[in-house]
Structure formats: C-alpha cells, structure tokens
C-alpha positions as a LaTeX table, in Angstrom:
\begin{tabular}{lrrr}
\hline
Residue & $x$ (\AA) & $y$ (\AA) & $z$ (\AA) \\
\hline
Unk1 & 64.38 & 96.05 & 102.93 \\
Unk2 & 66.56 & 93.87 & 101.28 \\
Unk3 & 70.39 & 95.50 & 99.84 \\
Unk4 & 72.34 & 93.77 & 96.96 \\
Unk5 & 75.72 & 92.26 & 97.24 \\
Unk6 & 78.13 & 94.61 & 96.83 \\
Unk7 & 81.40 & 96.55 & 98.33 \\
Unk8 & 79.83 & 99.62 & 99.65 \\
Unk9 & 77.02 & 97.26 & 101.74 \\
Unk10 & 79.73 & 94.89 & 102.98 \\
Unk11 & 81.90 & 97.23 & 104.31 \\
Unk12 & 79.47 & 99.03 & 106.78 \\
Unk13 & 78.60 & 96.16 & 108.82 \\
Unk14 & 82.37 & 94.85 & 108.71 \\
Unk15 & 83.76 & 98.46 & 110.20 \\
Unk16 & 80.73 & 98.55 & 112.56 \\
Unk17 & 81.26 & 94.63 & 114.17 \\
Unk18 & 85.34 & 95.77 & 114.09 \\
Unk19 & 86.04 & 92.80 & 112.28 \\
Unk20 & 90.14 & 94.04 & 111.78 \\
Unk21 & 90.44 & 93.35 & 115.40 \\
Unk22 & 89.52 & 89.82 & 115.86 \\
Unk23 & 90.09 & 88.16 & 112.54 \\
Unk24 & 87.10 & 85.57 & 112.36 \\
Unk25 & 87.35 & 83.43 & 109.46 \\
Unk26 & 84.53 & 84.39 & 106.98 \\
Unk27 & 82.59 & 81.49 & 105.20 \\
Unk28 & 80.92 & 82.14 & 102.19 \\
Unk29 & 79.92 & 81.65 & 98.33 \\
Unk30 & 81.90 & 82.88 & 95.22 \\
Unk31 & 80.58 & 85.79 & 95.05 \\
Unk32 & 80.46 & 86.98 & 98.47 \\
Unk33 & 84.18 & 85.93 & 98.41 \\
Unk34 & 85.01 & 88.07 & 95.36 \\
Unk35 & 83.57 & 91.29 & 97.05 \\
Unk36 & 85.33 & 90.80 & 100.43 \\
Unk37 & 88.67 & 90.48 & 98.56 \\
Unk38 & 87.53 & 93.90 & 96.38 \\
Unk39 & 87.20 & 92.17 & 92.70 \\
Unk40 & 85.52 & 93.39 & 89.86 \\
Unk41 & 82.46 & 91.50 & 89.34 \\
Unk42 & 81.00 & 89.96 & 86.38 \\
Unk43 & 83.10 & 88.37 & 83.49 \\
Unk44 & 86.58 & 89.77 & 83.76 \\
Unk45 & 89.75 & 88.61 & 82.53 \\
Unk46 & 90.81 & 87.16 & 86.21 \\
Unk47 & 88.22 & 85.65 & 87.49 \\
Unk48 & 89.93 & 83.72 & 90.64 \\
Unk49 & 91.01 & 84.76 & 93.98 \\
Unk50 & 92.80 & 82.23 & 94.20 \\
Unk51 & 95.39 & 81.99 & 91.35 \\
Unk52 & 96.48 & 84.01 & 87.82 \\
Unk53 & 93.96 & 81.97 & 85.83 \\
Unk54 & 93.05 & 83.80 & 82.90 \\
Unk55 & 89.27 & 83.14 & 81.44 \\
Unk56 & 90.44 & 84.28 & 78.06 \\
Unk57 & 93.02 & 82.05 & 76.53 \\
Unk58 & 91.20 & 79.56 & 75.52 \\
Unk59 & 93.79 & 77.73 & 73.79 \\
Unk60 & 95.14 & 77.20 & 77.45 \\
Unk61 & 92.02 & 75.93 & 79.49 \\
Unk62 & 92.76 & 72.40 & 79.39 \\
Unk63 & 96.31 & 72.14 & 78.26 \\
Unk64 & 97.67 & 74.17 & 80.99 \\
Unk65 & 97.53 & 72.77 & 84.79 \\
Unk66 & 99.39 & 74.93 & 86.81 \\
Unk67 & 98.47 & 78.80 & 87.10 \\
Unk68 & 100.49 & 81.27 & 89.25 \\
Unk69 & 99.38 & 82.35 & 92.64 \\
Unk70 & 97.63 & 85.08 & 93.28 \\
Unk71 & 99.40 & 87.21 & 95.49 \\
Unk72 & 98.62 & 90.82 & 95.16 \\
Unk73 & 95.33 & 92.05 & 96.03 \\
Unk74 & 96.63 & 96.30 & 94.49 \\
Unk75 & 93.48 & 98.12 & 93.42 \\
Unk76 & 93.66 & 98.85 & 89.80 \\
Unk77 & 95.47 & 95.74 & 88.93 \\
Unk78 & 94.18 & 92.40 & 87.43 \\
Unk79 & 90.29 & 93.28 & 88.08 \\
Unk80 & 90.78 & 94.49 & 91.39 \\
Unk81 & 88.40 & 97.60 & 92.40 \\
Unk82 & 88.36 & 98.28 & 96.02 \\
Unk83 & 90.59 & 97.67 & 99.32 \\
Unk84 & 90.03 & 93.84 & 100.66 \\
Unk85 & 87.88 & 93.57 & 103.82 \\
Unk86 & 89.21 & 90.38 & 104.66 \\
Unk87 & 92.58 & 88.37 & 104.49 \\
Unk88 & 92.82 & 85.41 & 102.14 \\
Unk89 & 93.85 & 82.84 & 104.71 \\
Unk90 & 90.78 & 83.88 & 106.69 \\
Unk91 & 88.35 & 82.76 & 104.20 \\
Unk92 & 86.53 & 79.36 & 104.15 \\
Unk93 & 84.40 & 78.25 & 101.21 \\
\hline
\end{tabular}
C-alpha cells in the first residue's frame, strides 16, 4: 500500500516515533519540506519556506535580490494550512 505525501500521513508516524522529544534534524526534498512546515501545496502566492518571496510580481523576479525572512509559520497566513511538525533550523535539504 503505498499513501501520498501529505499532512494528515506525515503527522501519524511523527507523533508515533515522538519526534518533539528528541529533535532529529529531518532531510528531505521540497516538497516533503513544505508539508512538515504545514504549507499549502501547489502554486501559491508564497511559495518558499525560507523567505517572503512572492511568485507573482513578476516585474520583481530579477530586479529584486533581497526578500524578507520568513518568520512566522501562523496557520491561515501567507499559504500556511496546518501546525508545523518540525522546526526550521532542524531541516536539512
């Protein structure tokens, strides 16, 4: 039986190893990334874990360099769904 990627099937098997107790540092692709953090998947407006970077101004791609942090992982706020399973500084690509 094979389960797709999502929230729902990432969070059983994180609660059931405890993962909140040890911290391990999680390696993985973009898209696993985007589901531990809780992000909306697909093409949304804020694509990036890691900064503001906004995939629809195109009249800003490659003029501007520098994009805020992202800092706030809030549900219901810049294409965030769900809770994040895993701290950003514990993530390895």
């Amino acid at each position: 039986m094979q389960l797709k990627e999502t929230y729902e099937n990432w969070f059983m098997p994180l609660k059931n190893i405890k993962y909140d107790e040890p911290k391990w540092l999680v390696c993985g692709y973009l898209k696993v990334i985007v589901i531990l953090l809780g992000q909306q998947g697909g093409y949304t407006k804020l694509p990036c874990f890691l900064c503001d970077w906004d995939s629809r101004t195109d009249k800003d791609h490659w003029i501007k360099k520098h994009w805020p942090s992202r800092t706030q992982f809030l549900p219901v706020a810049k294409n965030i769904k769900y809770v994040k399973l895993v701290e950003s500084d514990k993530i390895l690509f």
